[in-house]
N, C-alpha and C positions, 0 to 999 in steps of 0.2 A: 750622367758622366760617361762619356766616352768609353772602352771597352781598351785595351791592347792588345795588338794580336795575340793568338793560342804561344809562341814561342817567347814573348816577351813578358808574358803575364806568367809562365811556366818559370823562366829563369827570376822573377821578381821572387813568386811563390815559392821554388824551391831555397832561395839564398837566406829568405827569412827564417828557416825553420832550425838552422842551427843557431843563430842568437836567441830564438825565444827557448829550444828546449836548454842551453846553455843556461839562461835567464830565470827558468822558472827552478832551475835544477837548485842555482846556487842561493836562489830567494828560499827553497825549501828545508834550506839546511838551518834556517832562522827559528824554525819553529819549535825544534828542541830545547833553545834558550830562552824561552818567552816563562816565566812565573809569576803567575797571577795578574790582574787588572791592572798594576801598576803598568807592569813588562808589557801587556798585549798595550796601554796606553801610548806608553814610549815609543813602542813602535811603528803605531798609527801615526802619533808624529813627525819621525822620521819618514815614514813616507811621504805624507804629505811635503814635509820638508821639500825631500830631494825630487820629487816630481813638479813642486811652485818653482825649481831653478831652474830649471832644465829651459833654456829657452829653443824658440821658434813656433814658425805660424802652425794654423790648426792641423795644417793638409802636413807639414812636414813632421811632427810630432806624432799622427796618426801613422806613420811611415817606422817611426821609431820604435822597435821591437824590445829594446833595451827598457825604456820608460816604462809597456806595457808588461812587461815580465814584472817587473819590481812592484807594476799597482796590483798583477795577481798574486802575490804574497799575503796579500790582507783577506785572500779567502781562503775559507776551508774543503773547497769543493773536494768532490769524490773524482779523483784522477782515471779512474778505470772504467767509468763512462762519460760521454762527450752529453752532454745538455745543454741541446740548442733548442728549447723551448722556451727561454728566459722572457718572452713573451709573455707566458703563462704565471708565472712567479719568478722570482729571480732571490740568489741567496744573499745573505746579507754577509757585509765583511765581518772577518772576528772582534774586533771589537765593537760594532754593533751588537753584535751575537753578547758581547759580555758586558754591555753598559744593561740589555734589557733582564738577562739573569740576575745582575747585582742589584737594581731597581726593584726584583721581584724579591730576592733574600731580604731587603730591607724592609718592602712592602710587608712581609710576615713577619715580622719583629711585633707588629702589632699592626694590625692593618688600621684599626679606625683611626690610631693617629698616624702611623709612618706615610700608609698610603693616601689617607686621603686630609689628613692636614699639612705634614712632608711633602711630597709627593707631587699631588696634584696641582697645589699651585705652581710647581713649575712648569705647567702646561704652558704658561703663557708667553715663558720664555722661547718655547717652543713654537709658539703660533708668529712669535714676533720676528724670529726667524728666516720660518716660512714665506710670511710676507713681505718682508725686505729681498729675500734670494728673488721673488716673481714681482717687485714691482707694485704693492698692492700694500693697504691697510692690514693692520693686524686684524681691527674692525670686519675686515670681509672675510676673512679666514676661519672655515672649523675644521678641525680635526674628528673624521672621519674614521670607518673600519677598512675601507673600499671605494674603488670606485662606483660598486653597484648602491652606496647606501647613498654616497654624494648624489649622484644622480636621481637614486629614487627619491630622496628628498623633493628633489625640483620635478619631475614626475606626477608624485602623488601630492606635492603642496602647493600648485598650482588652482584654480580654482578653476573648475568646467562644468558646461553642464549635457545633458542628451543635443545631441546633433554635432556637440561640436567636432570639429577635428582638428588631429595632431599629425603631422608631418614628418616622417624620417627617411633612409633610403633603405631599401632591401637588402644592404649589407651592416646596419645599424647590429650591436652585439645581441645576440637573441636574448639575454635577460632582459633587456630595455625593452625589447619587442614585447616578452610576457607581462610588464611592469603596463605598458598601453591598454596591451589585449584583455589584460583583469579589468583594466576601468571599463573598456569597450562592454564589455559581460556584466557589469554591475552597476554604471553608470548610464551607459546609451552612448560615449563616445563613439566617434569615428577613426580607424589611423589610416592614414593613407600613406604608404611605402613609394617609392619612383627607385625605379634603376641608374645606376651612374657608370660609364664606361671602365671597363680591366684592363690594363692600366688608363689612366686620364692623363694626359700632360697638359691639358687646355684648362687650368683654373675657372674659366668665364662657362666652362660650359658645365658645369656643376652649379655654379652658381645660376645659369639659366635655365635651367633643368627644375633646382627650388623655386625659382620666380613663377615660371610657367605652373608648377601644382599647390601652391596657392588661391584660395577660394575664399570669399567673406565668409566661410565657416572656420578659416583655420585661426585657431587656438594657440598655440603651441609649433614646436620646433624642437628636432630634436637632431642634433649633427657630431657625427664626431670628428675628433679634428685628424688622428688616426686611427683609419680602418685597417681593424685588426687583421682581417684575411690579408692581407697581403702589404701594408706597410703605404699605405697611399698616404697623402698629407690631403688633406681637405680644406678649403679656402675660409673658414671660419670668420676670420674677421667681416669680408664680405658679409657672406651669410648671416651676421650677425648682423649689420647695416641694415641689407634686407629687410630683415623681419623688424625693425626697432624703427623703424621706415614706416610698418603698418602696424604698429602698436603690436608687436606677436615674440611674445617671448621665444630667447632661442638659446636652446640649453645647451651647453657641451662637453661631449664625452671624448677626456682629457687621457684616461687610461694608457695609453701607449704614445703620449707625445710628453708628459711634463720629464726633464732631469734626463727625457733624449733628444727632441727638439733642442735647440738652447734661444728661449724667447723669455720676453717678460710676457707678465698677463696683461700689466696697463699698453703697454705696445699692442699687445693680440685685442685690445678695446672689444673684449666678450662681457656679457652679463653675469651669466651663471655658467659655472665649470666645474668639472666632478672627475675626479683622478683617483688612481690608489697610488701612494711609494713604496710598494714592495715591489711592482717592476725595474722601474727604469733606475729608481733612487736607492733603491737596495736597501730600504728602510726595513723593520721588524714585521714580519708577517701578518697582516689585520689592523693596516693600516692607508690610513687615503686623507683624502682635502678636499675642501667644497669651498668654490669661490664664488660670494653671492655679492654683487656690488651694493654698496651699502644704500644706496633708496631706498632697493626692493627688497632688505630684507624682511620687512615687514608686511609685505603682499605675500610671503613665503610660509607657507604651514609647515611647522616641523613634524618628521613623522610620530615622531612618542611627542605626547603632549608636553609642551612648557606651561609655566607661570604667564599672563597678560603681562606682566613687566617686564617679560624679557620678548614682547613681539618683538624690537626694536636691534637686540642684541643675536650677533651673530652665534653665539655661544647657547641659545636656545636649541639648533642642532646638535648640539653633544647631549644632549640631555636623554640618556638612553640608560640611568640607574648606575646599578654597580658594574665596574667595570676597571681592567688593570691599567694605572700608571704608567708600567713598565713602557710598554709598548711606543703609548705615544712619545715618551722622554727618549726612547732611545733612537727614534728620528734624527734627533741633534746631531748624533753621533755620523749618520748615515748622509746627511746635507754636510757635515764639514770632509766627508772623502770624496762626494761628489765635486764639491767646491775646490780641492788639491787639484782633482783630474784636470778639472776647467771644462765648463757645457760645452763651451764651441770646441776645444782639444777632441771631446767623449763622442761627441753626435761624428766629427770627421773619420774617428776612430772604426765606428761601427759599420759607418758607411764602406770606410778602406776593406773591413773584413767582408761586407758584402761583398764587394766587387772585387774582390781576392777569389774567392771560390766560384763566383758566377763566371766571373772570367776564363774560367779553367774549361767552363763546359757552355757558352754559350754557341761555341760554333756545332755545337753536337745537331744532327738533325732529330726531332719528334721530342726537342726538349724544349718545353715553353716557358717562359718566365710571366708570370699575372702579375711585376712588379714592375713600375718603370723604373730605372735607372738615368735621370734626363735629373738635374740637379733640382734640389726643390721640392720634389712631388711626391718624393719618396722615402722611409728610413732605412735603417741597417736591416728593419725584417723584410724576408722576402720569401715570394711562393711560387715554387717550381712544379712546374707536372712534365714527365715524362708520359706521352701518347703510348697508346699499347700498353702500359700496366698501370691497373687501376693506383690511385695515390692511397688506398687504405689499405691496402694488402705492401704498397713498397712502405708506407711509414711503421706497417710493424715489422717488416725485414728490417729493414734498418736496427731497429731496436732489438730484433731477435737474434741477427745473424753477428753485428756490428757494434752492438751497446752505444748508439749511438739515439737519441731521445728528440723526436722532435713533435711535430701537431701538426693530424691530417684534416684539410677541408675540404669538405662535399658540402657546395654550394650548388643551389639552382643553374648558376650562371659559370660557373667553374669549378675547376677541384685541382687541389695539388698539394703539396707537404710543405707546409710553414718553416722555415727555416728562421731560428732569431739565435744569436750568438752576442754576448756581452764582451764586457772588457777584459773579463777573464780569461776569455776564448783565446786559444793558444791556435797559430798557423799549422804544428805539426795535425791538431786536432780538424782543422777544417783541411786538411789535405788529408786524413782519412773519411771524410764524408764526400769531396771527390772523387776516392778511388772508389767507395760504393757505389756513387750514383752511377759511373764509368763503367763498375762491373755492371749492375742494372739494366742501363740502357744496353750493352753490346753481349750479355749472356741472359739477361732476363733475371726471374727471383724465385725460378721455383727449383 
């Protein structure tokens, strides 16, 4: 996306910040009158309500400080510091927060029946959900802890043997790399890592980059569709073509694109995919999806063992013992505030708030952005390095000086401070993490 000059993105930025602190002031006065589940219910409603009226396109909705004032009333956040890490976990709205408490009150009522004769069967109402929001069978759908458990599923229940090799890039999330490198040490596997360009805006050339390292040993694929360092989008479908071209499974790590992209899965025509919704979806903490198209789910070894009768059933993945209800039911809650926003309204949102702050400091000299900005290629997170001061020493000023929270990268290939901001993210808020960086670059941090 284009850029507007330093004077016209300044007057944009500056004119927002009284509708939203206006916005959030008078949304906050609601929370006094909120008593109990009913109250915190009613009023997830109503917002939903008055955010599905609100008409216009996605780009001018994202513009609209009004709309997003009123979706942050559904959180609880802590006001007196700025948490642009939401990359990392992200909070869930209060009534999310209060469907999984009351799930859990009830689950001790008696747990072998409340939770797991109660309870649990409404898991399915929830898978069924899920699957309808992305496009897919409830059949391909398990509910998950994480993204790391989706994925290690398709990791380690793959079948391999010594020589073979597995495929990722060198910016692949380092548990997936350790998840390889234990088979590599206990099996004989191979992983072979390739480099991809900071930022890419050429889709074909990631895509030719995995063609090219490619060898009648490769086994396996493993791509994510975003890489977390810095917010790139990865050509997955492609990639997935690719490999299903030479019989080679090709897995993906969904983490930071499902509920912020806005795609289906049957559109993104992938195999196997592995997400968590406590990022983007703002679901309950220790929780995620594993999307296995239903052929293969029986080429698929779950990692705690199932029963033979369930090779077939997707639901062989959950089978990991005792474990709370709560959590997964209170998903529902989390996909119907998603669903208010609107994915294409959310994802243009996120983006607006990037290029709201980047814009403020892109003409800066010795400030580089490892994000592209060119529509497409990139989401609302982004990783900035200021040249001349290391990115671990500014991301804990930040935090020390600013109570401002974000996540530093030292990568092989680059390094800079992650910057990820949600819907809740308020403009007065990213207009004091430009005046730090602003102080930074032109005073330094010590």
């Amino acid at each position: 996306m284009a850029h507007e000059t330093h004077d016209q993105s300044r007057r944009t930025f500056l004119g927002a910040l009284g509708s939203v602190a206006a916005g959030v002031g008078a949304g906050g006065a609601m929370w006094g009158g909120w008593g109990g589940w009913g109250g915190l219910r009613a009023e997830a409603a109503e917002i939903g309500d008055e955010l599905r009226r609100i008409e216009g396109t996605p780009e001018q909705i994202a513009r609209d400080e009004d709309y997003w004032a009123r979706a942050a009333t559904a959180y609880t956040v802590d006001r007196s510091l700025i948490n642009l890490n939401n990359g990392g976990v992200s909070p869930s709205p209060s009534f999310v927060q209060d469907a999984m408490k009351r799930h859990l009150d009830f689950s001790n009522q008696c747990p072998p029946y409340t939770m797991w004769r109660v309870l649990e069967p409404q898991r399915e109402g929830v898978r069924q959900r899920l699957a309808r929001a992305w496009g897919v069978s409830p059949d391909e759908i398990a509910i998950t802890r994480n993204a790391s458990e989706s994925l290690q599923i398709c990791q380690l229940g793959l079948d391999l043997k010594a020589g073979d090799e597995v495929l990722c890039t060198t910016q692949t999330y380092p548990r997936m790399v350790t998840t390889f490198k234990q088979r590599e040490r206990r099996e004989g596997i191979v992983l072979r890592q390739i480099s991809i360009p900071t930022p890419c805006e050429d889709p074909s050339e990631i895509v030719r980059r995995f063609e090219n390292a490619i060898t009648p040993r490769t086994k396996m694929i493993l791509c994510s569709h975003v890489i977390n360092l810095t917010g790139q989008v990865l050509p997955v479908t492609e990639i997935t073509a690719l490999g299903r071209a030479r019989n080679i499974p090709v897995v993906i790590d969904g983490a930071h694109a499902l509920a912020c992209l806005d795609f289906s899965l049957a559109d993104l025509d992938v195999d196997y995919y592995g997400t968590s919704l406590h990022k983007w979806l703002c679901a309950p903490h220790g929780t995620g999806l594993l999307y296995v198209r239903k052929h293969l789910i029986p080429g698929l070894w779950p990692m705690m063992a199932a029963a033979d009768t369930q090779d077939d059933d997707i639901r062989k993945f959950e089978e990991i013992g005792t474990h709370p209800a709560a959590n997964a039911l209170a998903i529902g809650e989390a996909l119907t505030f998603h669903q208010s926003l609107g994915p294409a309204r959310k994802f243009a949102r996120l983006i607006h708030l990037r290029d709201t702050w980047t814009g403020e400091l892109s003409g800066l000299d010795r400030v580089v952005f490892h994000t592209s900005f060119k529509p497409g290629v990139a989401t609302g997170l982004c990783n900035i390095q200021i040249e001349g001061i290391d990115s671990g020493e500014l991301n804990s000023w930040l935090w020390r000086t600013r109570r401002i929270l974000c996540t530093v990268v030292k990568h092989d290939e680059f390094e800079g401070v992650r910057v990820s901001p949600h819907v809740y993210t308020t403009m007065e808020e990213l207009g004091r993490l430009v005046d730090a960086l602003r102080h930074a670059h032109e005073h330094g941090i010590t």
